[in-house]
Biotite code that builds the C-alpha atoms (Angstrom):
import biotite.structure as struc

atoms = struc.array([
    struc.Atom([7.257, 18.827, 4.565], chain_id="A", res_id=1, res_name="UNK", atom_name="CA", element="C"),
    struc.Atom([9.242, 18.999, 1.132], chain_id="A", res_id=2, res_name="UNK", atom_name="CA", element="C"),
    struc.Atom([10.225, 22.207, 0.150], chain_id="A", res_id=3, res_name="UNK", atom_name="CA", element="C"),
    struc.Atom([8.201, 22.670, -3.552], chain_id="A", res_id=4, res_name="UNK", atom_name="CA", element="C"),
    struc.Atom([10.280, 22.357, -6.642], chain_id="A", res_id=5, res_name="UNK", atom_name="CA", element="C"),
    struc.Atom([13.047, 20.412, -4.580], chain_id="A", res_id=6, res_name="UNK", atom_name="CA", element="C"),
    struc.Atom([12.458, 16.686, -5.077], chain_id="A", res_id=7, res_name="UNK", atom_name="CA", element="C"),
    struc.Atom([13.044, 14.130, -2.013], chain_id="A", res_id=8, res_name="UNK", atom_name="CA", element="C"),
    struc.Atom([15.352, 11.439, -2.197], chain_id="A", res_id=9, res_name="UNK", atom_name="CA", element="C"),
    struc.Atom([13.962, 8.302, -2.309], chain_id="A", res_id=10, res_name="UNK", atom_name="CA", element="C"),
    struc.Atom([14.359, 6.868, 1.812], chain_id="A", res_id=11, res_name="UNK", atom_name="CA", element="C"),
    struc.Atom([12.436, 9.868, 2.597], chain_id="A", res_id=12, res_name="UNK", atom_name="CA", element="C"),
    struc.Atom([9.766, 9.371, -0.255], chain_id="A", res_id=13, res_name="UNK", atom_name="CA", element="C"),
    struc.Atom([9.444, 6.135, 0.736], chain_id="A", res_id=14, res_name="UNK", atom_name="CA", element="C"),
    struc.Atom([8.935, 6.934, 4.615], chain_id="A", res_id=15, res_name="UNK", atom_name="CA", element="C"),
    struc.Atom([5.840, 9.901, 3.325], chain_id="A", res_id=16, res_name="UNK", atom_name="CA", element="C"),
    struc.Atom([4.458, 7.166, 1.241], chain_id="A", res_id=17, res_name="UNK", atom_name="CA", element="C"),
    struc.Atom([4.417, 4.603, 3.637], chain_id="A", res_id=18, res_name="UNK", atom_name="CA", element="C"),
    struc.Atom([3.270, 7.444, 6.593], chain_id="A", res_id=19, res_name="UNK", atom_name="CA", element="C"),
    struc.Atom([0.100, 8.127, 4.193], chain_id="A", res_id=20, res_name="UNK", atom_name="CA", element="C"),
    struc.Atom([-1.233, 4.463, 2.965], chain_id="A", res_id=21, res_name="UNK", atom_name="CA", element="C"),
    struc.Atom([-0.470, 3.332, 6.714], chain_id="A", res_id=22, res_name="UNK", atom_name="CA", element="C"),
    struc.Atom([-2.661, 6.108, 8.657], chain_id="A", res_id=23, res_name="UNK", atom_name="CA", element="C"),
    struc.Atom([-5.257, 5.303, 5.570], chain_id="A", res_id=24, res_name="UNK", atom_name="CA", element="C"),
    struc.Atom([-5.038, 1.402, 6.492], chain_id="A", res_id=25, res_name="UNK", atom_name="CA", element="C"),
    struc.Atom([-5.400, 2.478, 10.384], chain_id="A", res_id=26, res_name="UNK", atom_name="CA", element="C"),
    struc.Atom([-8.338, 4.451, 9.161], chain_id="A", res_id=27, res_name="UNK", atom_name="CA", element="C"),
    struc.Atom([-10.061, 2.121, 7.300], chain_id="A", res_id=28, res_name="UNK", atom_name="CA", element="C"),
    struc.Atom([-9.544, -0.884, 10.238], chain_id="A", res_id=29, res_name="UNK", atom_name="CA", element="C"),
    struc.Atom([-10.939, 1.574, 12.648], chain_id="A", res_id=30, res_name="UNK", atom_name="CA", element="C"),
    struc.Atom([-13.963, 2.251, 10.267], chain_id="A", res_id=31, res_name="UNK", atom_name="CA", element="C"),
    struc.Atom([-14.339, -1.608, 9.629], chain_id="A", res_id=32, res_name="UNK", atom_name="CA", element="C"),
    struc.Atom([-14.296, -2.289, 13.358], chain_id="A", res_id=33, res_name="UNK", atom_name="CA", element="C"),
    struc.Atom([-17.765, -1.896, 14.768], chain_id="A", res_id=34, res_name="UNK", atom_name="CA", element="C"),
    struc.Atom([-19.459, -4.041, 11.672], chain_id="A", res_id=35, res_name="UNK", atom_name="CA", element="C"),
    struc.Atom([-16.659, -6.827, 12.597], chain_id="A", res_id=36, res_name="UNK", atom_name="CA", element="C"),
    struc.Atom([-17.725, -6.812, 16.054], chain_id="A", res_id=37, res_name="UNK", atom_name="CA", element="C"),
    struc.Atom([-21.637, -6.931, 15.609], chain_id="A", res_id=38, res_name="UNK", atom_name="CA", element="C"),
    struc.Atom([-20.926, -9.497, 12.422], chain_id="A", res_id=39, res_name="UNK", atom_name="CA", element="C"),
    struc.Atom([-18.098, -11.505, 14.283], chain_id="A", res_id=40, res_name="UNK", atom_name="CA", element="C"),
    struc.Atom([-15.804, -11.945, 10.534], chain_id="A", res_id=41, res_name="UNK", atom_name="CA", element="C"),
    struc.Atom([-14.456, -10.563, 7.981], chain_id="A", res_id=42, res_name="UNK", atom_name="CA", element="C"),
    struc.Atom([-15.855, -9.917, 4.477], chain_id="A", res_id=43, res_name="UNK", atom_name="CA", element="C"),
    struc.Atom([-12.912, -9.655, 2.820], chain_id="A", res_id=44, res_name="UNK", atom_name="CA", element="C"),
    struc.Atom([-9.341, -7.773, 2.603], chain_id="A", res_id=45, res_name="UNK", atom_name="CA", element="C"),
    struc.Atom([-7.722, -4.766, 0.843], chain_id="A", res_id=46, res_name="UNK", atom_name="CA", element="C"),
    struc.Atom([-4.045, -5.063, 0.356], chain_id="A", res_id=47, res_name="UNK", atom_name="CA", element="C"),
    struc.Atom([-1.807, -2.083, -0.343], chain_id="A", res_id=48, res_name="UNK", atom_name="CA", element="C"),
    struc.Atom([1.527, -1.871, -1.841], chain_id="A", res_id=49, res_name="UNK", atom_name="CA", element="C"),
    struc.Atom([2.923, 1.722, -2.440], chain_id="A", res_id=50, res_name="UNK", atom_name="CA", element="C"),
    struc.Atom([5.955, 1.647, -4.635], chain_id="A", res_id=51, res_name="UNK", atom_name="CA", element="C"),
    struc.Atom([8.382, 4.152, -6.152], chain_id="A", res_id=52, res_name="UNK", atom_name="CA", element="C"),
    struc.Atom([8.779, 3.194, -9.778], chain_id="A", res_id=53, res_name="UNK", atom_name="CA", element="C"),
    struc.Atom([12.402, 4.693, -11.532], chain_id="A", res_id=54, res_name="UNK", atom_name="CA", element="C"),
    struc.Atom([11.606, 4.930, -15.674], chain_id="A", res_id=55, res_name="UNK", atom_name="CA", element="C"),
    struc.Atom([14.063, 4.488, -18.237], chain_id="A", res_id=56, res_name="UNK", atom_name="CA", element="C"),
    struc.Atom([14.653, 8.327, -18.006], chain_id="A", res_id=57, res_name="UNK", atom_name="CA", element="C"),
    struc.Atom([16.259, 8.005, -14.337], chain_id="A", res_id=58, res_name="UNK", atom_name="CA", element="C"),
    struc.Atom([12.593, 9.628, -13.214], chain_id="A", res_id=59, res_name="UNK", atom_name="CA", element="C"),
    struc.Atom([10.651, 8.738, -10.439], chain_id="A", res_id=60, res_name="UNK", atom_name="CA", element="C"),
    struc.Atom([6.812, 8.082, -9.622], chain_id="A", res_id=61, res_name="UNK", atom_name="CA", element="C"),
    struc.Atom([5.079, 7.145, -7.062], chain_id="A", res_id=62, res_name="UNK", atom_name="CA", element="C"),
    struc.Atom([2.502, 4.289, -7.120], chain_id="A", res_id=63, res_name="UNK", atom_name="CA", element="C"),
    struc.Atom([0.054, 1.798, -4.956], chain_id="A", res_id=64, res_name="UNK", atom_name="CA", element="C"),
    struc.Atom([-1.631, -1.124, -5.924], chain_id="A", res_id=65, res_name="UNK", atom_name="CA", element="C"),
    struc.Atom([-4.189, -2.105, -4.203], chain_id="A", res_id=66, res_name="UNK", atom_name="CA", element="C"),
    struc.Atom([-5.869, -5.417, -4.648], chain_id="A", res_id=67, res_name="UNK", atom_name="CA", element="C"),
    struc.Atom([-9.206, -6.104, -3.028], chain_id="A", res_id=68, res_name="UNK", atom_name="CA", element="C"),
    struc.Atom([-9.763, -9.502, -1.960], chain_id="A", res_id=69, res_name="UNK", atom_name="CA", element="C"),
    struc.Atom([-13.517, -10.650, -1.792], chain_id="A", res_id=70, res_name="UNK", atom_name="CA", element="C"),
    struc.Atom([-14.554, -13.756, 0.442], chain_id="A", res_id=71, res_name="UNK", atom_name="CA", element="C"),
    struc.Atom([-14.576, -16.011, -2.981], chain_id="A", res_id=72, res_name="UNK", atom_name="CA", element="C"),
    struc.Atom([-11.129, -15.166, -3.693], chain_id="A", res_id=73, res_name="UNK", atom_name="CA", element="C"),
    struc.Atom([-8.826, -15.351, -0.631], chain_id="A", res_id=74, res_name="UNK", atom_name="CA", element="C"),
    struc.Atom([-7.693, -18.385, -2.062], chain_id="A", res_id=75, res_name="UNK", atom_name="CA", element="C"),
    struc.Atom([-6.884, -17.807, -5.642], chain_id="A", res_id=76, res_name="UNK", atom_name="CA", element="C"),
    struc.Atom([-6.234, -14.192, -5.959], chain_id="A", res_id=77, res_name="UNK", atom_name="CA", element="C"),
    struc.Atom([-7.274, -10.700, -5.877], chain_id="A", res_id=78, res_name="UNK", atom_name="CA", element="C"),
    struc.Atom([-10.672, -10.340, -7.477], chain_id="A", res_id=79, res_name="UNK", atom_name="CA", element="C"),
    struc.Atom([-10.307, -6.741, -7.704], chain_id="A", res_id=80, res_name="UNK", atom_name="CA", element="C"),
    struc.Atom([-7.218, -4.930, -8.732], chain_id="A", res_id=81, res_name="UNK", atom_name="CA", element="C"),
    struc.Atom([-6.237, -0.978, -8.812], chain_id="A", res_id=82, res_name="UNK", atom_name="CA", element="C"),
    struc.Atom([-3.716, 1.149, -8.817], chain_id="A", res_id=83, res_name="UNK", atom_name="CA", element="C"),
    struc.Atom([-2.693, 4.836, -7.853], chain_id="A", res_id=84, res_name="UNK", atom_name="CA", element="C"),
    struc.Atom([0.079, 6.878, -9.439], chain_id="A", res_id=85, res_name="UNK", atom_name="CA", element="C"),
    struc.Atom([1.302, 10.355, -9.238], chain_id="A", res_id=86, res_name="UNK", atom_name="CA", element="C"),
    struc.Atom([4.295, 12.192, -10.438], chain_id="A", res_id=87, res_name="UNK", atom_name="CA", element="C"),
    struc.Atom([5.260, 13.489, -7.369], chain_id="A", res_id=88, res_name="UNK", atom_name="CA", element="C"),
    struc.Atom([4.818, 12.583, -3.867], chain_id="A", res_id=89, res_name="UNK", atom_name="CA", element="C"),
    struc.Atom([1.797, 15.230, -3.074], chain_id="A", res_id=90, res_name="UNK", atom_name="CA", element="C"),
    struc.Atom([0.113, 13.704, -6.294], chain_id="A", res_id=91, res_name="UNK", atom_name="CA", element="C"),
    struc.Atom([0.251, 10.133, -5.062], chain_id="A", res_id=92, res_name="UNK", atom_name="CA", element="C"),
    struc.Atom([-1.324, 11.826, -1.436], chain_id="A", res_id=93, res_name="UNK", atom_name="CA", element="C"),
    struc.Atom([-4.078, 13.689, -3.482], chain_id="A", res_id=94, res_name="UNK", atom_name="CA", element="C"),
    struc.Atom([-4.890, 10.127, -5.417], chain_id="A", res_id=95, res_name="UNK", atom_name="CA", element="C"),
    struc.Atom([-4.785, 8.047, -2.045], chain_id="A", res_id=96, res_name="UNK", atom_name="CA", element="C"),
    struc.Atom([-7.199, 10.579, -0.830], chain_id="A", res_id=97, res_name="UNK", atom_name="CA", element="C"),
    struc.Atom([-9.763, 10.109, -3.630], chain_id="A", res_id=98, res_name="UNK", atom_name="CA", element="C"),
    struc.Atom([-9.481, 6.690, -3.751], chain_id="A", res_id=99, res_name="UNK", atom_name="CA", element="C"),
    struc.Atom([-10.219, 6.709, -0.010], chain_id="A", res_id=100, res_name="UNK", atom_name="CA", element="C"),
    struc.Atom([-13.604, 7.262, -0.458], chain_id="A", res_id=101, res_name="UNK", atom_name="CA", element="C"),
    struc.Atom([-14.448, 4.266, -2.314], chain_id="A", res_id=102, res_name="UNK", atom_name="CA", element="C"),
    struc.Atom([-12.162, 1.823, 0.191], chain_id="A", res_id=103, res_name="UNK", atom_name="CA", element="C"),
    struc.Atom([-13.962, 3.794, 3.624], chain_id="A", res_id=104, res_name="UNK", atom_name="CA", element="C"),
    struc.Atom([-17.323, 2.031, 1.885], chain_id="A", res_id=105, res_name="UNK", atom_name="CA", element="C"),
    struc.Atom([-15.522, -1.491, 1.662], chain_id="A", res_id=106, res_name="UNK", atom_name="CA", element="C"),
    struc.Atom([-14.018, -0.871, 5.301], chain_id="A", res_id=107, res_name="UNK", atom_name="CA", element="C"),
    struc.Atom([-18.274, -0.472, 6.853], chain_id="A", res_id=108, res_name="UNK", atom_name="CA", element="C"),
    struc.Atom([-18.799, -3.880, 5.372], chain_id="A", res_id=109, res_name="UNK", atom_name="CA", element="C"),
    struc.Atom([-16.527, -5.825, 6.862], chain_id="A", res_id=110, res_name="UNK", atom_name="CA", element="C"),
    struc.Atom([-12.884, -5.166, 4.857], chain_id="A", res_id=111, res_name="UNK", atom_name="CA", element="C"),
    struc.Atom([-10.429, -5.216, 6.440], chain_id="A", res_id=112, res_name="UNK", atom_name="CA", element="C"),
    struc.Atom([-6.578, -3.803, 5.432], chain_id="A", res_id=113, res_name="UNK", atom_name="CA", element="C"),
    struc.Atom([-3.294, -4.606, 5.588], chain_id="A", res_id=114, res_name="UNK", atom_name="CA", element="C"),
    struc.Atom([-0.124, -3.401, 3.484], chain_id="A", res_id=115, res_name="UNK", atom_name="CA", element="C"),
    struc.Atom([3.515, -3.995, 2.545], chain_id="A", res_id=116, res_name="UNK", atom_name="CA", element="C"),
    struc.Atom([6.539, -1.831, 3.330], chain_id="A", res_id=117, res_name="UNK", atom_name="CA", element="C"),
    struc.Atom([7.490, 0.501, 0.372], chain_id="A", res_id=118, res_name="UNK", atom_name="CA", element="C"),
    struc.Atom([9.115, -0.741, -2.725], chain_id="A", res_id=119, res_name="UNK", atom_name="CA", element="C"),
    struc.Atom([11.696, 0.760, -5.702], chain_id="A", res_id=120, res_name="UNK", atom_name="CA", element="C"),
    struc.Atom([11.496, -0.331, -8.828], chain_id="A", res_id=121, res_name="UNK", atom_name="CA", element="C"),
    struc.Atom([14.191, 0.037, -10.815], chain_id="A", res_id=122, res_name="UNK", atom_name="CA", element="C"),
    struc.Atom([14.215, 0.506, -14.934], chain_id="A", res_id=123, res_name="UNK", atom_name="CA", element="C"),
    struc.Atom([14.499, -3.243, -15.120], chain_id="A", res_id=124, res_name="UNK", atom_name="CA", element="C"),
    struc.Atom([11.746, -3.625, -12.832], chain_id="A", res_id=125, res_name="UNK", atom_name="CA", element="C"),
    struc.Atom([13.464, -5.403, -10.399], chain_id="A", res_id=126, res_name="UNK", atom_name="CA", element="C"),
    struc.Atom([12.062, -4.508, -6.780], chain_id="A", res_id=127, res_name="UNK", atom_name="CA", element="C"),
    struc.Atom([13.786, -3.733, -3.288], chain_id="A", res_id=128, res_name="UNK", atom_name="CA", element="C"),
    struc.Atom([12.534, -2.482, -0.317], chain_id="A", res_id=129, res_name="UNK", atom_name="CA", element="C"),
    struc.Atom([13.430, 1.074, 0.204], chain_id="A", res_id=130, res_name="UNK", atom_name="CA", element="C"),
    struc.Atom([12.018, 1.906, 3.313], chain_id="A", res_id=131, res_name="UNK", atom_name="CA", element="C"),
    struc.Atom([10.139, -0.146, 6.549], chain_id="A", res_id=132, res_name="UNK", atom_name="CA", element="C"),
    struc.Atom([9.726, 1.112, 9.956], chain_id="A", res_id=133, res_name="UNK", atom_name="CA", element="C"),
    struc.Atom([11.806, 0.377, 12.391], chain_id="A", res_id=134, res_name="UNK", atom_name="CA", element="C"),
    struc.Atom([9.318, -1.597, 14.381], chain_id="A", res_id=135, res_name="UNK", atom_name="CA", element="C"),
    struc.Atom([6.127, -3.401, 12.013], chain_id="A", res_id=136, res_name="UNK", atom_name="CA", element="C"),
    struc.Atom([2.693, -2.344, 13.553], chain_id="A", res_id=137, res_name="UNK", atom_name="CA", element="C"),
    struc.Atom([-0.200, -5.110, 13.148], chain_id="A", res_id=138, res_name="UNK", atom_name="CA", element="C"),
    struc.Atom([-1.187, -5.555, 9.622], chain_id="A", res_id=139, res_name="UNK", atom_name="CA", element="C"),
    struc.Atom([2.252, -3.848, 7.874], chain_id="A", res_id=140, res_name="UNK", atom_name="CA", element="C"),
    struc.Atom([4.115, -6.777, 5.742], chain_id="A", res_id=141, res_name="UNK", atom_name="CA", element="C"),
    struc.Atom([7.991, -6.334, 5.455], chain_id="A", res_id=142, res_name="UNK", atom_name="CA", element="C"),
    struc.Atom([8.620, -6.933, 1.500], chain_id="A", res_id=143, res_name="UNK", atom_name="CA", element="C"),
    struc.Atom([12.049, -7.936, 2.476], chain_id="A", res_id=144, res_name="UNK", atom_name="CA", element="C"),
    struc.Atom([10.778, -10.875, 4.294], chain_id="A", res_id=145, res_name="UNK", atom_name="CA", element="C"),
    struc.Atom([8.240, -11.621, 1.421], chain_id="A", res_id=146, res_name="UNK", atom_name="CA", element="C"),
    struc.Atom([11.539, -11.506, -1.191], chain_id="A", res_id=147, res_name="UNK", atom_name="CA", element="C"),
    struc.Atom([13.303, -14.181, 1.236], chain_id="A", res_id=148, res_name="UNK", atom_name="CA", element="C"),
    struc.Atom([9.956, -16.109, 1.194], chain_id="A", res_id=149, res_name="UNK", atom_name="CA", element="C"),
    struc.Atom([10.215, -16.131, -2.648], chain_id="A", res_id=150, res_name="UNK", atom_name="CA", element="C"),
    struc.Atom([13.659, -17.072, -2.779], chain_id="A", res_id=151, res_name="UNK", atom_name="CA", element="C"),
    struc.Atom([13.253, -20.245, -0.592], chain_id="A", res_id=152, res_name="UNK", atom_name="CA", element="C"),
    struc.Atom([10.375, -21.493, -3.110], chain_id="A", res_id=153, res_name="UNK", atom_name="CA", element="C"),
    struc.Atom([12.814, -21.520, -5.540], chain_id="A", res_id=154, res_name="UNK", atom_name="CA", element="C"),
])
C-alpha cells in the first residue's frame, strides 16, 4: 500500500486501478452467474474503462467510465453512461465502492462485465495504455490492441 502524502507513479497507479475495477468485474460476474444459469442469457453488459487523466497543470486523477449496455443497445451504443473520478488513487477506490452498489443490482439481473486495461491521458488527451497484466483473464480488453484496431480502420 502507498505510503500517505507520497504519490505513486503512474505504472503502479495504473496496476491498483486496474487490481480494484477487475476484482469488482469478477465480483459482479460471480453475482450475475446464478440468474444467467436459471435464465440461460444475458440482459445486458457493463463496460469499464479506468483511466489516469494528466491536466494541464502536470496533475493527475484517476477516472472510470463505465457504460452500461442494455439489450436494445448492444448494437448502437451505450444506453447508459457514468463515470468515477477521484483525486487520488484511494478516492477513485472509495467511488468504485459506492458505485458498486448500484452495478451488484444490474449484475442479479443478468449483466454481465467486462473491462479494458488502464489508460493515460495526457493534457492533449491523447490516450496510451499504461498498464495490462501480463497475462489477460476472460473479460479484460487490452486497449493497445483496441488502438491497433482503430488504426487499421483508418
Amino acid at each position: 500500500m502507498a505510503i500517505p502524502g507520497k504519490p505513486l507513479n503512474d505504472q503502479a497507479a495504473g496496476e491498483r486501478l486496474f487490481r480494484e475495477v477487475f476484482q469488482l468485474m469478477q465480483k459482479l460476474n460471480a453475482t450475475a452467474g446464478p440468474a444467467m444459469a436459471k435464465q440461460g442469457e444475458r440482459s445486458g453488459n457493463i463496460t469499464f474503462s479506468p483511466k489516469i487523466v494528466i491536466d494541464e497543470d502536470n496533475g493527475r486523477f484517476y477516472t472510470c467510465e463505465i457504460a452500461i449496455y442494455t439489450p436494445e443497445s448492444i448494437e448502437n451504443g451505450p444506453q447508459i453512461g457514468m463515470e468515477i473520478s477521484g483525486i487520488s488513487v484511494e478516492q477513485f477506490t472509495q467511488a468504485l465502492a459506492t458505485i458498486s452498489i448500484a452495478l451488484t443490482g444490474l449484475a442479479q439481473q443478468r449483466y454481465l462485465s467486462d473491462m479494458f486495461t488502464v489508460g493515460l491521458v495526457d493534457e492533449n488527451d491523447e490516450e496510451t495504455e499504461i498498464y495490462a497484466p501480463d497475462v489477460l483473464e476472460p473479460g479484460v480488453y487490452s486497449l493497445a490492441d483496441e488502438d491497433d484496431d482503430l488504426d487499421d480502420e483508418e
